[in-house]
LOGUVO-397045 format. One record per residue (C-alpha): x, y, z; residue in one letter; residue number from 1. Coordinates in steps of 0.02 Angstrom, whole numbers, plus 50000, padded with zeros to 5 digits. Example, Ala and Ser with C-alpha at 12.3 -4.5 7.8 and 13.67 -1.06 7.14 Angstrom:
X  Y  Z  type  seq
50615  49775  50390  a  1
50684  49947  50357  s  2
This chain:
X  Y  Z  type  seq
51413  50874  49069  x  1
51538  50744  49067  x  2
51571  50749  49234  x  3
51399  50693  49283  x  4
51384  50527  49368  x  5
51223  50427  49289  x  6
51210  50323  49459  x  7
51297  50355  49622  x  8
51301  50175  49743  x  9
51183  50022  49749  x  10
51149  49909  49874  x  11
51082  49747  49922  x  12
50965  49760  50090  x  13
50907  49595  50166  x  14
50912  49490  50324  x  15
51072  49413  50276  x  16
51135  49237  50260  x  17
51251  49238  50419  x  18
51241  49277  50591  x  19
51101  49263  50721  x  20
50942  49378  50732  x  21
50952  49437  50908  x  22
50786  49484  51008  x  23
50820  49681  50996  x  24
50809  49640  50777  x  25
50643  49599  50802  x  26
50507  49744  50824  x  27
50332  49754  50882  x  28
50180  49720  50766  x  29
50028  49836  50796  x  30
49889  49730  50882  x  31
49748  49886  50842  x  32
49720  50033  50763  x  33
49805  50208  50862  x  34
49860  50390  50851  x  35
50010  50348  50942  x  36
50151  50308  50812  x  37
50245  50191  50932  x  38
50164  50030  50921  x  39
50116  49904  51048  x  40
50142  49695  51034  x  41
49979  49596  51092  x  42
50074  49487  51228  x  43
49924  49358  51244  x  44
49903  49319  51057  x  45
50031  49356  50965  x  46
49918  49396  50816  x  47
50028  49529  50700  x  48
49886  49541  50604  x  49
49760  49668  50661  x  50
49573  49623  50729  x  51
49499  49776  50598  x  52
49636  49695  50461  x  53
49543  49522  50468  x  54
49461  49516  50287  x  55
49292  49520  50273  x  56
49210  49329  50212  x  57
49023  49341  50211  x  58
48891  49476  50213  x  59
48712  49479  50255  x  60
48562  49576  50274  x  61
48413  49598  50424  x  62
48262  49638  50421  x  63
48237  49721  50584  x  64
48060  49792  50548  x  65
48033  49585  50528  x  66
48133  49581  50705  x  67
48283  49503  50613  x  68
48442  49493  50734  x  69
48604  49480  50665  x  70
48694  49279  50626  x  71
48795  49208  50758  x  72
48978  49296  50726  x  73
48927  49433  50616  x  74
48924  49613  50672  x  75
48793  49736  50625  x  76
48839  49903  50559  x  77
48719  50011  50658  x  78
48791  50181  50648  x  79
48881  50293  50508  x  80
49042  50373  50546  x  81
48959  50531  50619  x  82
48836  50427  50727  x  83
48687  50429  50633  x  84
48595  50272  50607  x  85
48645  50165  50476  x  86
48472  50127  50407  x  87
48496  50061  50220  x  88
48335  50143  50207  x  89
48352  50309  50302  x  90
48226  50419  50302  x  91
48132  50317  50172  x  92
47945  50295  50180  x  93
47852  50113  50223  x  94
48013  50036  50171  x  95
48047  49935  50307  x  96
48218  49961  50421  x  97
48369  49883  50340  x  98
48545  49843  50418  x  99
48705  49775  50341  x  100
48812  49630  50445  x  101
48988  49562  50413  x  102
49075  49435  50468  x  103
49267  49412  50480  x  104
49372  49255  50454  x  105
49487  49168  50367  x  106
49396  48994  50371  x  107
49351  49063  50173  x  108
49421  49138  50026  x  109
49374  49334  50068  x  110
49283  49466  49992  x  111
49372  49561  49868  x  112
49245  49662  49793  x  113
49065  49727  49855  x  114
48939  49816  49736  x  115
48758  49889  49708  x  116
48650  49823  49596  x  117
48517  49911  49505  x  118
48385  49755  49438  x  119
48337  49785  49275  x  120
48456  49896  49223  x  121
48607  49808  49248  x  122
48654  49609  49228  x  123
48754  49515  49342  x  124
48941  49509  49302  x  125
49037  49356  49317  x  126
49087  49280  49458  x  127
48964  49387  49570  x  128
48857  49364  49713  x  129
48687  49446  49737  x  130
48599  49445  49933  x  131
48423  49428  49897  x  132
48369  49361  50036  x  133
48368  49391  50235  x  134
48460  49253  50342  x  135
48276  49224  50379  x  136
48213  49218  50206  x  137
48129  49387  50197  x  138
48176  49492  50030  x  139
48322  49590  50056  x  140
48309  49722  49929  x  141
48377  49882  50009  x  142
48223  49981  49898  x  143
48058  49938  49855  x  144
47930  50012  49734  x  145
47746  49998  49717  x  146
47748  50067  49548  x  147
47909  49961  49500  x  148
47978  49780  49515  x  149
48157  49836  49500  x  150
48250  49780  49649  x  151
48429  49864  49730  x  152
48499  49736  49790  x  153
48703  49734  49882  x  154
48838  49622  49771  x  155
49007  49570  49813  x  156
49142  49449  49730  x  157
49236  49328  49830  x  158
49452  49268  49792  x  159
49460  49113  49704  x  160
49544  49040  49833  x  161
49609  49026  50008  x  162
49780  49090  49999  x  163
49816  49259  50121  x  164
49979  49296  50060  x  165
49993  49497  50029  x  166
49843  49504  49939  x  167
49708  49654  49930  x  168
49545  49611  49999  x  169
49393  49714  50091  x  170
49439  49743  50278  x  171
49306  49851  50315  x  172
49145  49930  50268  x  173
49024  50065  50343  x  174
48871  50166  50284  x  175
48885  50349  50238  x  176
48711  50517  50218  x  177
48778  50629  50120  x  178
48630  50727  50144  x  179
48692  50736  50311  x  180
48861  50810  50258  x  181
48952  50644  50282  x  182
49104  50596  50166  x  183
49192  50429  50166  x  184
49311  50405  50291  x  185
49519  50391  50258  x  186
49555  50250  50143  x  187
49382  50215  50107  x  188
49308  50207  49910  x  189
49124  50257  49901  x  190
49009  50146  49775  x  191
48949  50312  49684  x  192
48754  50236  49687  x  193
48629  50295  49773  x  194
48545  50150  49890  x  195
48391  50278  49900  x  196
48316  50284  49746  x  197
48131  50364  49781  x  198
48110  50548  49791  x  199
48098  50562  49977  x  200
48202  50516  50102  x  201
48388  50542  50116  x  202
48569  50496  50017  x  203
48627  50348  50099  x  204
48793  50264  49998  x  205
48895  50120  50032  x  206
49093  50143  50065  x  207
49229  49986  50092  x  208
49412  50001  50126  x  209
49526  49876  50051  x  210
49691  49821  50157  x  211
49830  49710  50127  x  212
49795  49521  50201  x  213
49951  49461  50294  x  214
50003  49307  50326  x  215
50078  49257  50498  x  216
50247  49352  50521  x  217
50344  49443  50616  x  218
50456  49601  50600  x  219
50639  49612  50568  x  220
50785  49771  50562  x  221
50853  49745  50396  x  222
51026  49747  50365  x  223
51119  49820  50227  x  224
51215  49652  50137  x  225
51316  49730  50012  x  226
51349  49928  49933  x  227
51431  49960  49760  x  228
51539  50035  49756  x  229
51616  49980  49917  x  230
51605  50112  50030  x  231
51815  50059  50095  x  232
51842  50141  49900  x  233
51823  50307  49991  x  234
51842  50315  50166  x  235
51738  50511  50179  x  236
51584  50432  50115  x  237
51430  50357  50248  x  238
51304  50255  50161  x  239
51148  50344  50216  x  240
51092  50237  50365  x  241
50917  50285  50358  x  242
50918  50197  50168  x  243
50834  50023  50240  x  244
50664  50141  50326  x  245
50642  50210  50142  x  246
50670  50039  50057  x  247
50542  49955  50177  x  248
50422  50108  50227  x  249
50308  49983  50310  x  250
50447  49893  50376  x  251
50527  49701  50328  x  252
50466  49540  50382  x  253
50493  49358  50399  x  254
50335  49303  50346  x  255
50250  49110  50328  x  256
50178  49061  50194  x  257
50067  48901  50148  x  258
50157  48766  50036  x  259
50058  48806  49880  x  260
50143  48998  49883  x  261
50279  48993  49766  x  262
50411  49167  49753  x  263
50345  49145  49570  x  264
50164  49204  49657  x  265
50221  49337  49733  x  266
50281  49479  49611  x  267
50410  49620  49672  x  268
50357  49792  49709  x  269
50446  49937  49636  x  270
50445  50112  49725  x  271
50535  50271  49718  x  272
50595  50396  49867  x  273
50700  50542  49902  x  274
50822  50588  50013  x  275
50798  50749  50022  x  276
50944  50792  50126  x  277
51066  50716  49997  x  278
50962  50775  49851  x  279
50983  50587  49803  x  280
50824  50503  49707  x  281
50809  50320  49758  x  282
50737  50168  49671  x  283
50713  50009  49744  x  284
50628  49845  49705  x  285
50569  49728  49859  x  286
50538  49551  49864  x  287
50565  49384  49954  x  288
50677  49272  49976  x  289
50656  49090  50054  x  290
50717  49084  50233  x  291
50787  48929  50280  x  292
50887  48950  50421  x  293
50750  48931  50555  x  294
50881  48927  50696  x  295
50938  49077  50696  x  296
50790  49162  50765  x  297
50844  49149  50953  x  298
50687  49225  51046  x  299
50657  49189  51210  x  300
50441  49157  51212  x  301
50403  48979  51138  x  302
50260  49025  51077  x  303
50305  49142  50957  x  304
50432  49022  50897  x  305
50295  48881  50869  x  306
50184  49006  50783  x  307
50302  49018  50648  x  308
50351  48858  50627  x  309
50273  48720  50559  x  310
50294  48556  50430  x  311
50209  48597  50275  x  312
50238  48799  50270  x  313
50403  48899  50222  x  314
50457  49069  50282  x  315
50506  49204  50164  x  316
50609  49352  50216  x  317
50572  49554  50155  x  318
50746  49592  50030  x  319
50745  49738  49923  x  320
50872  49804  49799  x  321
50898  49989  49793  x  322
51003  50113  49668  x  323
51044  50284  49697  x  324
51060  50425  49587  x  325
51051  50623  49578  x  326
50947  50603  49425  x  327
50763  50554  49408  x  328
50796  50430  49284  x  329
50660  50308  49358  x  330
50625  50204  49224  x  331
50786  50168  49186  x  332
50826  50118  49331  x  333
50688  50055  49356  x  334
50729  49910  49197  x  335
50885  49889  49251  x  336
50842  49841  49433  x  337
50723  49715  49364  x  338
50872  49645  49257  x  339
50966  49640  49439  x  340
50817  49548  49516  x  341
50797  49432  49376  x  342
50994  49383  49393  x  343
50948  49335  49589  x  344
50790  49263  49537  x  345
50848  49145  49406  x  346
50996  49091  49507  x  347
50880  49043  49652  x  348
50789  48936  49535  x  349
50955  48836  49507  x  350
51036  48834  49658  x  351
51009  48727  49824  x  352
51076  48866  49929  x  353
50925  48989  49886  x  354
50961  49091  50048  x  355
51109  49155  50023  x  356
51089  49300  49894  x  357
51278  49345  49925  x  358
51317  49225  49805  x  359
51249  49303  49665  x  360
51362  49450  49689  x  361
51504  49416  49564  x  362
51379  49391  49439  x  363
51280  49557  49478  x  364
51464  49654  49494  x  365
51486  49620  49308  x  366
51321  49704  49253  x  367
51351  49845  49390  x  368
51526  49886  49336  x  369
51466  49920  49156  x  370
51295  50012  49219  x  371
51433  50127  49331  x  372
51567  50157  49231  x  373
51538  50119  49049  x  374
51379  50204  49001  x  375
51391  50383  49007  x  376
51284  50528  49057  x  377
51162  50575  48891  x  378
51230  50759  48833  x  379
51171  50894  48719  x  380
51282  50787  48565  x  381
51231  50614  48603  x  382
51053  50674  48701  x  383
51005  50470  48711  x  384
51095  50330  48752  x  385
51056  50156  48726  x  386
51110  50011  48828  x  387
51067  49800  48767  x  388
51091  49712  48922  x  389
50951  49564  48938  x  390
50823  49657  48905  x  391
50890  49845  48799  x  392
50875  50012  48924  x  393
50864  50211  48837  x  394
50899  50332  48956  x  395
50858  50515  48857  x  396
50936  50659  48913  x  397
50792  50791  49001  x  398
50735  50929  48882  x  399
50798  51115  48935  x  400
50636  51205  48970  x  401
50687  51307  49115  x  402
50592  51218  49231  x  403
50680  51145  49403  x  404
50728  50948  49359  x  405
50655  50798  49466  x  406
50569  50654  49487  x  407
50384  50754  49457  x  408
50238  50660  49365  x  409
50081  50774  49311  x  410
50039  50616  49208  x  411
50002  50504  49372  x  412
49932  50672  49455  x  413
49804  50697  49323  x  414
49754  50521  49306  x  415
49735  50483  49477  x  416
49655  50658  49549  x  417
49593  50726  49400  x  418
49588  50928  49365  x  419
49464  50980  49487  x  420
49543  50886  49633  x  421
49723  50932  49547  x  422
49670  51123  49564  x  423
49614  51100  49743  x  424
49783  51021  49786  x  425
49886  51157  49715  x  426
49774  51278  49819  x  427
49793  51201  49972  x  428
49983  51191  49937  x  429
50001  51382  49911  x  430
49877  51403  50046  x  431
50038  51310  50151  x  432
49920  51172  50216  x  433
49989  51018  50299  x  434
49948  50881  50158  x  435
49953  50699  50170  x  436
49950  50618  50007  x  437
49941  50417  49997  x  438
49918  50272  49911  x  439
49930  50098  49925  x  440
50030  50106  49749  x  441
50193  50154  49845  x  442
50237  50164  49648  x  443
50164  50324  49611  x  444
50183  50432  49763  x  445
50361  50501  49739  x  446
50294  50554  49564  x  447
50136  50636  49638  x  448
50211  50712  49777  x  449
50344  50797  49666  x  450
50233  50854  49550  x  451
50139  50947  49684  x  452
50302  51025  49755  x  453
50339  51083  49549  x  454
50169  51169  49538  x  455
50229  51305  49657  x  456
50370  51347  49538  x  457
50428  51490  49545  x  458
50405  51489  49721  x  459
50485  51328  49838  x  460
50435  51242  49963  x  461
50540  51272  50133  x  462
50423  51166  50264  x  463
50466  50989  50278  x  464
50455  50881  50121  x  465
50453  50694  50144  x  466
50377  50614  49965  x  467
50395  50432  50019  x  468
50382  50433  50207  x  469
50427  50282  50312  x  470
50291  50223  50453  x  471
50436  50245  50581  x  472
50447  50427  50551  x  473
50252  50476  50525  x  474
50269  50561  50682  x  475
50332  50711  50568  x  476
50125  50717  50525  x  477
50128  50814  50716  x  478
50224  50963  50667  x  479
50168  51100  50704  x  480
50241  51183  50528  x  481
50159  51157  50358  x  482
50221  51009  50248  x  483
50196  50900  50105  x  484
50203  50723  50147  x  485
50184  50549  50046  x  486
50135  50406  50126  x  487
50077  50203  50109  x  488
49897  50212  50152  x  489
49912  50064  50281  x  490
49958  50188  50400  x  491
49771  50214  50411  x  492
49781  50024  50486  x  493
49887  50081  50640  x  494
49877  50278  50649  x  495
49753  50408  50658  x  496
49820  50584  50572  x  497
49791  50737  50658  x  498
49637  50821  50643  x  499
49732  50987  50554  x  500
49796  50873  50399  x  501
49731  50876  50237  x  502
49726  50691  50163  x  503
49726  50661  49982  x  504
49673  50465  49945  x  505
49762  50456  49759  x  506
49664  50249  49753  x  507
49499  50346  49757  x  508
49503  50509  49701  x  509
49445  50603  49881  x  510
49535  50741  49990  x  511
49458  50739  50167  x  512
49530  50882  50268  x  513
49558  51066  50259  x  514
């Protein structure tokens, strides 16, 4: 075993400190939500965020048995997903007819959080808002009981402030009967109470769907900065060029962000992927770096260029770090990445020339030289080996148990799925399904995904297999052959799946599908 490499190559993936961004570096933004995978640019408003992305900032109820019509700028949810009304009272007798509106914006912090409320049974948590009455001042309890005061009554908790910067927040909400065989759409987490609480009448739940809020930006083609070793040390290797997609599955930006956003706000994202033609396990670590060189974005429309700039806001550019090995050591690497990011992050706190993370590479060469060459492989005599670098890394050797080795977590199955879902996952995987499993945790899909794929040990799995998939590629989802595919669940912002794919929603526990 002493032949075996720990790590094979790292590299530094960014939009670079030299050299113009031409116009063909710059890609499209989705303007709405569509099955096609190739995505359009809105040419009149240059909005990269999308209308149905726009968070959610107020809510309200009508009365329309009262003849309540909705607020100026709110929309009324009238109809479920299957086109039945969306009555908060469906089906229930002399309670009077019920709607829920919502209103988009950013003119206030959004809504993060919406609830049910169950008076008298439950107390009002901090920081939470209760709708008790109409816009009109009628009561807008969603039940009402002759033989009981207790109110149920719709909640929701707004961000403590106004900063959009890559931050969760409601995006959308809709009204489900599951008496009427309805079940929450993709992406969508149901609040598992009952707005129908008298003995007649039908289920009627509430379901939201929580999206990323982005802040003005645009998309770039990242570049790969800087490989170790240097791929002129051996002239028969290619650095796989499709390493930037998996780094950046839902693609890098140069984003703006208000003056009060600091890099120390914004905390890096860690995710895991596999090349599965290279049998190479990747991890990577994204985050931002200021971009200061405002001139080298040489578009030709003006007013692109003055939607980006202005006097009090910076713009921040998508970098990652990646590191590449055979061997599904991810929390190792996953430390020592953090150690690399810290080294870029601590000399951009001390350093005028914050854009140019080249710099920082004779300091990071030190720490990779070591991590490459000096710490060996763990073996059956020394099974762990322990590193002190800034902060100390153990990397144990795997235990023998006759099982195939890889990157496979049945802890993050179980927690996130649970057995009975976990059992009807491995059935539609020997069943040869086509399964779509995602999360917005981008952390925990490789894990998942493999840990499906090791279930059907002794048998394999000879359909595609894609555990972190890219946006760019999702058009894979239209084979016509079985596979097992992982994927951020913003693609349900810009895609549609086909109607033949199973999805599993690890965030709320629900497969739709099948």
């Amino acid at each position: 075993m002493d032949d075996k490499r720990l790590v094979d190559h790292f590299a530094l993936i960014g939009v670079g400190s030299t050299g113009p961004i031409e116009r063909d570096e710059l890609i499209p933004t989705a303007s709405s939500p569509t099955t096609d995978t190739s995505l359009q640019l809105s040419s009149k408003t240059y909005d990269f965020t999308p209308q149905h992305q726009q968070p959610i900032v107020d809510l309200a109820i009508i009365d329309r048995t009262h003849g309540e019509d909705p607020p100026a700028g709110y929309e009324t949810i009238w109809t479920t997903p299957n086109n039945f009304s969306a009555n908060l009272n469906h089906s229930g007798l002399r309670n009077h007819e019920m709607y829920l509106c919502i209103r988009r914006g950013r003119d206030k912090p959004p809504i993060t959080d919406v609830g049910i409320l169950f008076e008298g049974r439950e107390r009002v948590m901090e920081n939470v808002s209760v709708i008790e009455t109409t816009p009109h001042g009628y009561p807008a309890s969603i039940f009402s009981s002759s033989f009981s005061r207790e109110r149920t009554l719709i909640t929701y908790r707004r961000a403590a402030s106004m900063i959009l910067c890559n931050t969760l927040a409601v995006t959308d909400i809709c009204v489900i009967i599951e008496s009427k065989g309805e079940t929450p759409p993709h992406s969508f987490n149901k609040i598992n109470k009952n707005l129908n609480r008298s003995m007649l009448g039908s289920n009627v739940y509430l379901c939201y769907k929580k999206s990323v809020i982005y802040p003005v930006r645009i998309q770039y083609r990242p570049r790969i900065l800087y490989t170790f070793p240097p791929t002129d040390d051996n002239p028969y290797y290619t650095f796989p060029d499709k390493t930037p997609l998996f780094c950046f599955p839902m693609g890098a930006f140069i984003e703006r962000w208000p003056s009060k956003v600091t890099l120390q706000s914004v905390a890096p994202t860690f995710s895991t992927f596999l090349l599965s033609h290279t049998k190479q396990y990747g991890a990577c670590i994204s985050f931002y770096e200021l971009f200061n060189a405002y001139d080298r974005l040489l578009l030709t429309n003006n007013d692109l260029i003055n939607r980006l700039e202005t006097d009090n806001d910076y713009l921040y550019a998508s970098t990652c770090v990646v590191i590449f090995s055979r061997y599904p050591f991810f929390d190792t690497l996953r430390r020592f990445l953090f150690i690399i990011y810290q080294l870029i992050f601590s000399s951009n706190m001390t350093t005028s020339n914050v854009n140019q993370l080249i710099d920082h590479i004779p300091l990071i060469e030190q720490y990779l030289k070591h991590f490459f060459y000096h710490v060996p492989f763990p073996s059956p005599s020394k099974p762990r080996i322990f590193v002190q670098y800034d902060e100390p890394l153990l990397i144990v050797l795997p235990e023998d148990n006759g099982l195939p080795q890889n990157g496979a977590s049945f802890v993050d199955l179980l927690k996130n799925l649970g057995t009975d879902n976990t059992l009807t996952l491995f059935l539609y995987a020997l069943l040869e399904s086509k399964l779509l499993i995602h999360s917005l945790r981008s952390s925990v899909l490789t894990g998942v995904v493999e840990a499906v794929n090791n279930m059907l040990f002794p048998f394999q799995w000879q359909c595609p297999y894609i555990p972190l998939c890219p946006l760019a590629l999702s058009d894979v989802l239209s084979a016509p052959c079985p596979f097992i595919i992982g994927i951020d669940s913003r693609y349900f912002d810009v895609c549609e799946p086909p109607p033949d794919v199973v999805c599993v929603d690890l965030d709320t526990n629900i497969i739709i599908g099948g």
